[in-house]
LUMVEXVEX-381719 format. One record per atom (N, C-alpha, C, O): residue number from 1; residue in one letter; atom name; x, y, z. Coordinates in pm, whole numbers. Atoms other than C-alpha are relative to their C-alpha. Layout:
# residues N
<seq = NUM | type = A | atom = CA | east = X | north = Y | up = Z>;
...
//
This chain:
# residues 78
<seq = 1 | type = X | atom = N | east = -51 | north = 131 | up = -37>;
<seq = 1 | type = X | atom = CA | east = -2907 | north = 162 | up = 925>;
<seq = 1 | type = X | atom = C | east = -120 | north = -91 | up = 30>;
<seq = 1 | type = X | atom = O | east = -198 | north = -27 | up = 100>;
<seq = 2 | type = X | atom = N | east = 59 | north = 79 | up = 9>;
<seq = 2 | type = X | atom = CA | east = -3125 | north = -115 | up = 923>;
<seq = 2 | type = X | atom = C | east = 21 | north = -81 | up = 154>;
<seq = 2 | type = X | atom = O | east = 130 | north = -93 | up = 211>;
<seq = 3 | type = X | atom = N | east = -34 | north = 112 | up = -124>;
<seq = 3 | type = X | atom = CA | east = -3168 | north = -345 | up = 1237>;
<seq = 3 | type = X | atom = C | east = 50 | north = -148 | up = -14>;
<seq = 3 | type = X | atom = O | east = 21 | north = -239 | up = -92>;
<seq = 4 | type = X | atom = N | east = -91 | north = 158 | up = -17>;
<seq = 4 | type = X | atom = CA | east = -2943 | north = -642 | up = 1345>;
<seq = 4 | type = X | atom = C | east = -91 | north = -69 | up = 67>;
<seq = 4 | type = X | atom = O | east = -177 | north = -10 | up = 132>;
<seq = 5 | type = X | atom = N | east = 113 | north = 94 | up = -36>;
<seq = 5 | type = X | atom = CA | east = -3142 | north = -938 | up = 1444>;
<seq = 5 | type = X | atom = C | east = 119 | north = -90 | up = 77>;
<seq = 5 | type = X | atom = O | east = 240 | north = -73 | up = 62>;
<seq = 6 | type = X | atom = N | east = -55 | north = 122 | up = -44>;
<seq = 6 | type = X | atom = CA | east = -3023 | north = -1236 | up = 1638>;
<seq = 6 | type = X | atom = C | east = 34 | north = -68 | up = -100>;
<seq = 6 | type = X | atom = O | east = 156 | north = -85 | up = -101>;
<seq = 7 | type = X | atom = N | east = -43 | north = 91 | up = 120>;
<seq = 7 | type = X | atom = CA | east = -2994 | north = -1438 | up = 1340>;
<seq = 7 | type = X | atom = C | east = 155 | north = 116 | up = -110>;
<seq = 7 | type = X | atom = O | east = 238 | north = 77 | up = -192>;
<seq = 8 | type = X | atom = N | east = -84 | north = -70 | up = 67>;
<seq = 8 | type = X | atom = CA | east = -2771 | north = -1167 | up = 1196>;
<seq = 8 | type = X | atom = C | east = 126 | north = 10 | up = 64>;
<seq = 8 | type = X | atom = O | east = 231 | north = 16 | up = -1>;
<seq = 9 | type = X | atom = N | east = -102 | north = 20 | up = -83>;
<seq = 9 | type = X | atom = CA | east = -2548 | north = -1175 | up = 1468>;
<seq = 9 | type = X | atom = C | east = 58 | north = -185 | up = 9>;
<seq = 9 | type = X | atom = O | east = 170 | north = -203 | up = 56>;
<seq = 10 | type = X | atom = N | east = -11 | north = 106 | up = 23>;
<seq = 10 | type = X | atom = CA | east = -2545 | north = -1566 | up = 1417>;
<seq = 10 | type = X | atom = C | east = 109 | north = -50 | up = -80>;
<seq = 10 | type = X | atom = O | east = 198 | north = -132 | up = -61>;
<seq = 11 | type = X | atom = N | east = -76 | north = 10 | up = 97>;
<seq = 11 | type = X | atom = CA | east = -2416 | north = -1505 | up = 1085>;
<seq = 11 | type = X | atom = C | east = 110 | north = 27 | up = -10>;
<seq = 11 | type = X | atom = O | east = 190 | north = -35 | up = -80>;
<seq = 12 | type = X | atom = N | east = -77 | north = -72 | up = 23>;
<seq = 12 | type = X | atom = CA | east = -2193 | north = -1254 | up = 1160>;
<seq = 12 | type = X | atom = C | east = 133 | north = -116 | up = 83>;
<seq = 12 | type = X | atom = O | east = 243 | north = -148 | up = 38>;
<seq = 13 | type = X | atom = N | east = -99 | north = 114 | up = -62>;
<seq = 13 | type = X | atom = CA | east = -2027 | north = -1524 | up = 1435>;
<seq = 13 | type = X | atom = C | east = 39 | north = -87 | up = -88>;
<seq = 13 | type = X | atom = O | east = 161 | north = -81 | up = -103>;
<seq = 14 | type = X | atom = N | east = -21 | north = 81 | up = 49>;
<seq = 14 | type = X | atom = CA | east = -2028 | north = -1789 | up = 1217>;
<seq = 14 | type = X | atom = C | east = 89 | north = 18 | up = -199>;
<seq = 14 | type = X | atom = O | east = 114 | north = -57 | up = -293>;
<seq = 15 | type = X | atom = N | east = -61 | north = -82 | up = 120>;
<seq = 15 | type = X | atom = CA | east = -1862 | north = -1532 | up = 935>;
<seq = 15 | type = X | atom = C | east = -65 | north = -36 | up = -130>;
<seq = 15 | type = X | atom = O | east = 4 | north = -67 | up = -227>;
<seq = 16 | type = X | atom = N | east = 76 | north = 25 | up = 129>;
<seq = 16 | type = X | atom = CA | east = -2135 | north = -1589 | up = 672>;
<seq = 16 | type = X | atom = C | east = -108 | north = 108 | up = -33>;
<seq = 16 | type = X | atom = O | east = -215 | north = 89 | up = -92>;
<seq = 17 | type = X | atom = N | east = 74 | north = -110 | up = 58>;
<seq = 17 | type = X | atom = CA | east = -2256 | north = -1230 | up = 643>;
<seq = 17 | type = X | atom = C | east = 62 | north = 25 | up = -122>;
<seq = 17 | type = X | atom = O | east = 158 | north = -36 | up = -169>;
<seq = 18 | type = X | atom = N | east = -55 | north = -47 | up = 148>;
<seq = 18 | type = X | atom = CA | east = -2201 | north = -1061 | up = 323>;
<seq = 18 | type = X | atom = C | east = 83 | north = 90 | up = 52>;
<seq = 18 | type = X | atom = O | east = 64 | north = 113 | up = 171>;
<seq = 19 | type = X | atom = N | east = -78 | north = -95 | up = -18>;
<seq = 19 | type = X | atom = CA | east = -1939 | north = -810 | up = 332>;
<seq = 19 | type = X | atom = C | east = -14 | north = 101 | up = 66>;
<seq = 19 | type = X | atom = O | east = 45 | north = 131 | up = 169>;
<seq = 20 | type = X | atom = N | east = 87 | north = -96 | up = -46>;
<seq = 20 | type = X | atom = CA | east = -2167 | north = -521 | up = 352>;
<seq = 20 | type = X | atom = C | east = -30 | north = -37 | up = 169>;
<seq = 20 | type = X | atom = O | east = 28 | north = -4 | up = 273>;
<seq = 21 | type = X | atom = N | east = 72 | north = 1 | up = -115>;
<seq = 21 | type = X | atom = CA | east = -2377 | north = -636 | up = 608>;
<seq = 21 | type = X | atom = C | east = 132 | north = -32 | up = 119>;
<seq = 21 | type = X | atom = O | east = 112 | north = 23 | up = 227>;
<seq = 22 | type = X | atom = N | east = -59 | north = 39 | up = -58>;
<seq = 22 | type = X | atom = CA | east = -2062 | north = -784 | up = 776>;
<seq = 22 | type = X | atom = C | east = 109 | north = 187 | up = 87>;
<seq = 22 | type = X | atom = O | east = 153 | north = 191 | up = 202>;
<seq = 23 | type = X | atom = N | east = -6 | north = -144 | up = -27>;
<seq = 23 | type = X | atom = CA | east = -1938 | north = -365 | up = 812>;
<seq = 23 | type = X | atom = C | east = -96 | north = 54 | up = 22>;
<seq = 23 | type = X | atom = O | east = -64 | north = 163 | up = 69>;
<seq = 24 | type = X | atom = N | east = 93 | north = -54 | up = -92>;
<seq = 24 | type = X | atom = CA | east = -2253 | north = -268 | up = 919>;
<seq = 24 | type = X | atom = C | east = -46 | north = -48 | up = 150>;
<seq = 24 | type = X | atom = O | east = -108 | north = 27 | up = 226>;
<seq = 25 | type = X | atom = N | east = 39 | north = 78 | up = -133>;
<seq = 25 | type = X | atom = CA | east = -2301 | north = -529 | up = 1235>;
<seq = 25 | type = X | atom = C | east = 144 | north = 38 | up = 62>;
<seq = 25 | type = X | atom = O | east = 136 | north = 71 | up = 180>;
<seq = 26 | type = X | atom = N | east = -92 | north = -69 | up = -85>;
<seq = 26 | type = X | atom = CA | east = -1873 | north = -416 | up = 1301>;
<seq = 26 | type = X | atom = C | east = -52 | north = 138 | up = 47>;
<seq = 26 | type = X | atom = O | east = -76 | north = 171 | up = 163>;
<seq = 27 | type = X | atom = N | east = 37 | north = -128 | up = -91>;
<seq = 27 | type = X | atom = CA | east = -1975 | north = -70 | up = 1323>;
<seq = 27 | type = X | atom = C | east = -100 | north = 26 | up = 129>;
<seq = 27 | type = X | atom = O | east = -68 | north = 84 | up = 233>;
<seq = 28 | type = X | atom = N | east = 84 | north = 21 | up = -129>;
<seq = 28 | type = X | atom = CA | east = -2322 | north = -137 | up = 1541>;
<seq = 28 | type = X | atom = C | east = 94 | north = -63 | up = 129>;
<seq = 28 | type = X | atom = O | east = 75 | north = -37 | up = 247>;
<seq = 29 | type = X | atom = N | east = -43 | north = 52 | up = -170>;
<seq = 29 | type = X | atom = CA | east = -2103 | north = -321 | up = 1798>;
<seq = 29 | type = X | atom = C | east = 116 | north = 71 | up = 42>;
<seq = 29 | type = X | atom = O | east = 206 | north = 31 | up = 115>;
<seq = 30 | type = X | atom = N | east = -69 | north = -72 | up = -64>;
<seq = 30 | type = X | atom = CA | east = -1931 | north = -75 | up = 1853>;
<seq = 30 | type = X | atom = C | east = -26 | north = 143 | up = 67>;
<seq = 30 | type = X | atom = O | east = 54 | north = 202 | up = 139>;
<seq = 31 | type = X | atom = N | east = 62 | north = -84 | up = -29>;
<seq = 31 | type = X | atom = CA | east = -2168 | north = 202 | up = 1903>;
<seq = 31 | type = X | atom = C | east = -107 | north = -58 | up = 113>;
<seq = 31 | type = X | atom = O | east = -120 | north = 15 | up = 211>;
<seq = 32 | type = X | atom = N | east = 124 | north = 28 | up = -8>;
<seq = 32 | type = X | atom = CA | east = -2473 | north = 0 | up = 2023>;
<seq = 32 | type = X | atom = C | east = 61 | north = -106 | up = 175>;
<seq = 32 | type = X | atom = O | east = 112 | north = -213 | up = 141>;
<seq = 33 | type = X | atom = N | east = -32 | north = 61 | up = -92>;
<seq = 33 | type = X | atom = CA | east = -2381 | north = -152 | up = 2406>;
<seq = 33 | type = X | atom = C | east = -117 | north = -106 | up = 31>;
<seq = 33 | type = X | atom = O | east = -89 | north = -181 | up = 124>;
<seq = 34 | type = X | atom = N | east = 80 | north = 52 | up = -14>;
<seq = 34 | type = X | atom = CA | east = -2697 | north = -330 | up = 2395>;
<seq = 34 | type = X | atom = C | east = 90 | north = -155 | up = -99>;
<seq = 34 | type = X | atom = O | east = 171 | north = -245 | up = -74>;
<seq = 35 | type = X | atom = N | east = -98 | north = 122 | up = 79>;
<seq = 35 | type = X | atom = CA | east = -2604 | north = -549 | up = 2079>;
<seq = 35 | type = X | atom = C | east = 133 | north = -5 | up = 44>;
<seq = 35 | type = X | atom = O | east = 160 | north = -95 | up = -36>;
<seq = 36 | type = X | atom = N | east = -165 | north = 42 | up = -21>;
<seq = 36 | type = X | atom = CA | east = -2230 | north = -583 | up = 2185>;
<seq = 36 | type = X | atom = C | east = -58 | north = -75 | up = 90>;
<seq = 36 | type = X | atom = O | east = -26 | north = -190 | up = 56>;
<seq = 37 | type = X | atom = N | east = -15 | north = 94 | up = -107>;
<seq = 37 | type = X | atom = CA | east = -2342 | north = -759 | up = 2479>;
<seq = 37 | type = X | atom = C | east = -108 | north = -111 | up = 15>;
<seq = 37 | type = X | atom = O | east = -119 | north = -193 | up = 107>;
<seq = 38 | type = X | atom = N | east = 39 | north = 139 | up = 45>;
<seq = 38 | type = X | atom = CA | east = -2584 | north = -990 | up = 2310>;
<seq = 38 | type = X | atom = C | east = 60 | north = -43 | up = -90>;
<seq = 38 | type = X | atom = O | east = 29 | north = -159 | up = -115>;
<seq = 39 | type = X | atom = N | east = -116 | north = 101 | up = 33>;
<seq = 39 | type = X | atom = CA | east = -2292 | north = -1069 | up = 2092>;
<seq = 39 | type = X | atom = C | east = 89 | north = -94 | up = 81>;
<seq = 39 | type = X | atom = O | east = 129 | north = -210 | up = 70>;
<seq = 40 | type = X | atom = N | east = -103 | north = 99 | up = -86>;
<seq = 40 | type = X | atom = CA | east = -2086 | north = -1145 | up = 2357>;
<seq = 40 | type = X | atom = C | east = -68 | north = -92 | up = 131>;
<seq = 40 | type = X | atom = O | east = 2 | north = -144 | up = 218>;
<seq = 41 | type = X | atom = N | east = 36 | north = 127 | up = -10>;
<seq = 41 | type = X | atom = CA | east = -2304 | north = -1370 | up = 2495>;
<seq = 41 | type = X | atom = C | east = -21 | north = -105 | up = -89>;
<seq = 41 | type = X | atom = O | east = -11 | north = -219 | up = -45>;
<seq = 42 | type = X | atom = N | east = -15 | north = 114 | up = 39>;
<seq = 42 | type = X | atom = CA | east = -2349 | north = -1564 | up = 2205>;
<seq = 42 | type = X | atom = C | east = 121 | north = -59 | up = -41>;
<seq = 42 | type = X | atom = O | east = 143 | north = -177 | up = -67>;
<seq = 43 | type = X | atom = N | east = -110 | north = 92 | up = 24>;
<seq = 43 | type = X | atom = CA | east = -2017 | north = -1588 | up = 2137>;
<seq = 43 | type = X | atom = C | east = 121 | north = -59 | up = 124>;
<seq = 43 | type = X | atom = O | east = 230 | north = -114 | up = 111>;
<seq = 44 | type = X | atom = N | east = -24 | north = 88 | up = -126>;
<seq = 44 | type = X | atom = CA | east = -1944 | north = -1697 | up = 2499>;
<seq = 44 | type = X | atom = C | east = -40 | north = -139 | up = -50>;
<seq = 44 | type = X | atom = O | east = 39 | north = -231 | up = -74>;
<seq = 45 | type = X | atom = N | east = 61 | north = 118 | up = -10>;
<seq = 45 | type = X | atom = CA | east = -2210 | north = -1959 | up = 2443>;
<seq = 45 | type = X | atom = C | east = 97 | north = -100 | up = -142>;
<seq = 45 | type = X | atom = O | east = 134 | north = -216 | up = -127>;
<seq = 46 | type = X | atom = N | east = -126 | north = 53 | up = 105>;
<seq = 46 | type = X | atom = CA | east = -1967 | north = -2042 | up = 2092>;
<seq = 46 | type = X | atom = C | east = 106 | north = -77 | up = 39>;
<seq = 46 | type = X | atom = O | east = 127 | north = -198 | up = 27>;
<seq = 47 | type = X | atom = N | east = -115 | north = 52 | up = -42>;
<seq = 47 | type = X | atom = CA | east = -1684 | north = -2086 | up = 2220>;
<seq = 47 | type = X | atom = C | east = -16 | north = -103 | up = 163>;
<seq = 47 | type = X | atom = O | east = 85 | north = -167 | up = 194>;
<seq = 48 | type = X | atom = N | east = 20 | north = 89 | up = -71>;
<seq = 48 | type = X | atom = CA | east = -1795 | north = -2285 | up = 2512>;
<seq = 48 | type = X | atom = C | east = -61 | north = -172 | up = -72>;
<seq = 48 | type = X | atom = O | east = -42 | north = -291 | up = -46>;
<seq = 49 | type = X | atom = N | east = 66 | north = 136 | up = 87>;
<seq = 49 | type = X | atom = CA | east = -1989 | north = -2525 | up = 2270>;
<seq = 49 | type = X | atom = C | east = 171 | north = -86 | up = -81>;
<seq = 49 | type = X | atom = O | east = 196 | north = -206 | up = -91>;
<seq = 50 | type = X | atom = N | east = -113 | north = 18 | up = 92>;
<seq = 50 | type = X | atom = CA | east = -1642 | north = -2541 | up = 2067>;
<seq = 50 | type = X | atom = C | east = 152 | north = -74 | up = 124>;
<seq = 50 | type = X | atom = O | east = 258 | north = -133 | up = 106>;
<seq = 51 | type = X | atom = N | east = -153 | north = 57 | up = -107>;
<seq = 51 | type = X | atom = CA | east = -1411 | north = -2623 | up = 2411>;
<seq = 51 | type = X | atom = C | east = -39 | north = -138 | up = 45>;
<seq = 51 | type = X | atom = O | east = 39 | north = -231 | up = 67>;
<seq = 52 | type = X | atom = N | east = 73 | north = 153 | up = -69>;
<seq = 52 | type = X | atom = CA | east = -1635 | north = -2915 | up = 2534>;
<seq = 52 | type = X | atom = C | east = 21 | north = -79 | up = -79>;
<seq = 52 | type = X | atom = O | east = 21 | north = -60 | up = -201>;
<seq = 53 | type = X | atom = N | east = -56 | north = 141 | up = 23>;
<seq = 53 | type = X | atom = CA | east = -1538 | north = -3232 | up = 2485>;
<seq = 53 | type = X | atom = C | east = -124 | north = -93 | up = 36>;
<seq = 53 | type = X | atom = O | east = -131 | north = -134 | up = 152>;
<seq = 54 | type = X | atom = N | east = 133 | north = 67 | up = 10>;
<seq = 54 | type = X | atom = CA | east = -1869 | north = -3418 | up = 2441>;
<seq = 54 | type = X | atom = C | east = -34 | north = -122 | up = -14>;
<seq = 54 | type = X | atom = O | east = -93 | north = -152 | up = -118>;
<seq = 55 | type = X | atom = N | east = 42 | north = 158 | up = 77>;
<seq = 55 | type = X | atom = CA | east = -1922 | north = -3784 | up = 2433>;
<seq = 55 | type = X | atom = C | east = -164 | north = -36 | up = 45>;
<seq = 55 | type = X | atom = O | east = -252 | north = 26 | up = 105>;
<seq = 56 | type = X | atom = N | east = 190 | north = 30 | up = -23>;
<seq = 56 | type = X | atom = CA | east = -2266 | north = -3970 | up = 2446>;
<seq = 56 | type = X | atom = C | east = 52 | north = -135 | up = 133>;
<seq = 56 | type = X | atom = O | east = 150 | north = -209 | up = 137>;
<seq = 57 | type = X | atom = N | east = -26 | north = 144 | up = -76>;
<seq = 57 | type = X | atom = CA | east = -2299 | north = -4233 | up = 2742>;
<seq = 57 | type = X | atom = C | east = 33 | north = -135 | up = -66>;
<seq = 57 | type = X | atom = O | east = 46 | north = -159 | up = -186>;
<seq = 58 | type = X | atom = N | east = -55 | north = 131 | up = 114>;
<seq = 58 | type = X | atom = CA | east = -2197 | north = -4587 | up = 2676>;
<seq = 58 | type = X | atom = C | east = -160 | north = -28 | up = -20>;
<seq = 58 | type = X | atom = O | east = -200 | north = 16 | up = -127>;
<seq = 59 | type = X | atom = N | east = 145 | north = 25 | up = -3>;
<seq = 59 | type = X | atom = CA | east = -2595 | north = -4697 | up = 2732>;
<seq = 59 | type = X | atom = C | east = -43 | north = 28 | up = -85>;
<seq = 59 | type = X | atom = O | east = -128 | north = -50 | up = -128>;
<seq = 60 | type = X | atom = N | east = 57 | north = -91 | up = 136>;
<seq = 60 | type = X | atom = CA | east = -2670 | north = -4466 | up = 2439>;
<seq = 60 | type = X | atom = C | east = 73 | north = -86 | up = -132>;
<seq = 60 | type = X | atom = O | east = 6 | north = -148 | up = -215>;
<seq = 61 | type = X | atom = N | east = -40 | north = 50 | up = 93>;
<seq = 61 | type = X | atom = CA | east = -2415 | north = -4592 | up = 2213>;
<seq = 61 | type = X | atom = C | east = -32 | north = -155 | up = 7>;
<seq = 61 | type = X | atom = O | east = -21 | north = -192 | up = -110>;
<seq = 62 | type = X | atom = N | east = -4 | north = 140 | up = -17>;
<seq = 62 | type = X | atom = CA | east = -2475 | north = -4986 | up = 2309>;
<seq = 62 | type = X | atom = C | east = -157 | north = 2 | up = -38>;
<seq = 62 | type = X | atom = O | east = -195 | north = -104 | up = -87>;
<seq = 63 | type = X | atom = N | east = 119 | north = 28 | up = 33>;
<seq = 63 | type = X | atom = CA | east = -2859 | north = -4902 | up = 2252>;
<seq = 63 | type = X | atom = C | east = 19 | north = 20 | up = -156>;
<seq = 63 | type = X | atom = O | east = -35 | north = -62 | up = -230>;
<seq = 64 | type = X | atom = N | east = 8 | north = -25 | up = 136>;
<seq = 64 | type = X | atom = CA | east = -2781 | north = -4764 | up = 1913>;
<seq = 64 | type = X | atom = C | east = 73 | north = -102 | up = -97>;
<seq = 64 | type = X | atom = O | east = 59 | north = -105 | up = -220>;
<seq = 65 | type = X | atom = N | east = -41 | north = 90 | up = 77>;
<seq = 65 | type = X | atom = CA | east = -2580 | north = -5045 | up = 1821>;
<seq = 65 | type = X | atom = C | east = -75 | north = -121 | up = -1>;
<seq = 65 | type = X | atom = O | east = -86 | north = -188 | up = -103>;
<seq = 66 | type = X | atom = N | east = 113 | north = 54 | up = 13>;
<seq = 66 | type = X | atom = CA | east = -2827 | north = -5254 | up = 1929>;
<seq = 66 | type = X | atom = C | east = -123 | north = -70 | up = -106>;
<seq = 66 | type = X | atom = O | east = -166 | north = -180 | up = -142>;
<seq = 67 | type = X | atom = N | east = 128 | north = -63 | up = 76>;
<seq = 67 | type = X | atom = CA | east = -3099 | north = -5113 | up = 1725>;
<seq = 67 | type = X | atom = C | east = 60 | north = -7 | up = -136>;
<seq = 67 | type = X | atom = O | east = -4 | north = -33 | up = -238>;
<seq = 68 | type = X | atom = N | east = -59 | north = -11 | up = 174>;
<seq = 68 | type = X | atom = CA | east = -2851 | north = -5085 | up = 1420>;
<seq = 68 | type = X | atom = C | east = 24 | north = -178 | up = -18>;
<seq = 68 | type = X | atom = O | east = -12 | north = -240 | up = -119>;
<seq = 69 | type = X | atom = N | east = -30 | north = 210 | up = 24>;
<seq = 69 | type = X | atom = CA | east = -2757 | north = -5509 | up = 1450>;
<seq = 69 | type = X | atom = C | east = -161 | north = -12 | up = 6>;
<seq = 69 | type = X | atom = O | east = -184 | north = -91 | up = -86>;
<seq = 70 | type = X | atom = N | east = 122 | north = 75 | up = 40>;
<seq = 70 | type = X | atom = CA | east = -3154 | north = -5563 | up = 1468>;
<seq = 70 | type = X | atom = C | east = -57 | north = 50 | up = -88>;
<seq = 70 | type = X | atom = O | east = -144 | north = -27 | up = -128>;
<seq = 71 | type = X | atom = N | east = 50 | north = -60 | up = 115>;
<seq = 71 | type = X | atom = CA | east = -3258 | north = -5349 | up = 1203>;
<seq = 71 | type = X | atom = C | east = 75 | north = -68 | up = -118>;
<seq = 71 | type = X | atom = O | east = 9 | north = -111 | up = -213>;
<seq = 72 | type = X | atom = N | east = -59 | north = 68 | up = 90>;
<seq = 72 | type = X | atom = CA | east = -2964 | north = -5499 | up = 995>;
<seq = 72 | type = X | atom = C | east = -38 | north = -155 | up = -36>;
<seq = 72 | type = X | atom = O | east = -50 | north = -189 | up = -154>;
<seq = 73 | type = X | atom = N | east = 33 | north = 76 | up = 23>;
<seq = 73 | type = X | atom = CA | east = -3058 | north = -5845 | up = 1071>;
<seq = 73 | type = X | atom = C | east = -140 | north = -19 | up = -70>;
<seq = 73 | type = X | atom = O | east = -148 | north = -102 | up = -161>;
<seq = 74 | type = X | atom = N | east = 111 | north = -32 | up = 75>;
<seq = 74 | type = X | atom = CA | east = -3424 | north = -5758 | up = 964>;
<seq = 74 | type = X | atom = C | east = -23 | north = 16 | up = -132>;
<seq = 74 | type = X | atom = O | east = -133 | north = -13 | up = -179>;
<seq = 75 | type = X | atom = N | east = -45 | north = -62 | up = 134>;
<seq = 75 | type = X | atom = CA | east = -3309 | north = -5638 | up = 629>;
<seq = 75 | type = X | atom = C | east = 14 | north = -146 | up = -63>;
<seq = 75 | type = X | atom = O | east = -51 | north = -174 | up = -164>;
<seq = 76 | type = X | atom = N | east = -26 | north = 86 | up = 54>;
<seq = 76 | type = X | atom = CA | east = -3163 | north = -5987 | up = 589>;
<seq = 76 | type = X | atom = C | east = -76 | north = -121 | up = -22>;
<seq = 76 | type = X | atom = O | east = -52 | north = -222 | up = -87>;
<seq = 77 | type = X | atom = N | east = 102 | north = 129 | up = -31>;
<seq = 77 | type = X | atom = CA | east = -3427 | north = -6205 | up = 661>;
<seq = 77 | type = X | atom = C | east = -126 | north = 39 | up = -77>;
<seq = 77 | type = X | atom = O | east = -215 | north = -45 | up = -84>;
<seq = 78 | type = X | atom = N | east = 80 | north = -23 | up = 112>;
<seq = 78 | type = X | atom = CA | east = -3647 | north = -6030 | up = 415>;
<seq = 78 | type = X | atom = C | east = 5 | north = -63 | up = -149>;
<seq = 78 | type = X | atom = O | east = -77 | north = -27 | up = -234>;
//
């Protein structure tokens, strides 16, 4: 068996292992208590990224609109 990497476990969350490899990282987490429980932290950290409800401040968006109306006017005055 070959070693699982962080990035392999990435994949495997994000279901873009190959088949194979995708039956070799089920079986490791089920033998291997080490990897199982740096899976299930990243897919804590997953599914927490996926429940949050995220907006940007208004300050942020009013600077970026800002910046997008003076860049646009710039454009025009060329």
């Amino acid at each position: 068996m070959t070693k699982i990497t962080q990035e392999d476990l990435v994949r495997y969350l994000y279901k873009e292992t190959s088949e194979r490899k995708t039956v070799e990282i089920t079986t490791a987490l089920q033998t291997d208590y080490v990897l199982r429980e740096s899976y299930n932290k990243l897919l804590a950290t997953y599914q927490a990224m996926n429940e949050g409800k995220v907006s940007p401040r208004k300050e942020a968006v009013d600077y970026i609109l800002k910046y997008a109306a003076k860049k646009q006017s710039q454009l025009h005055s060329l």
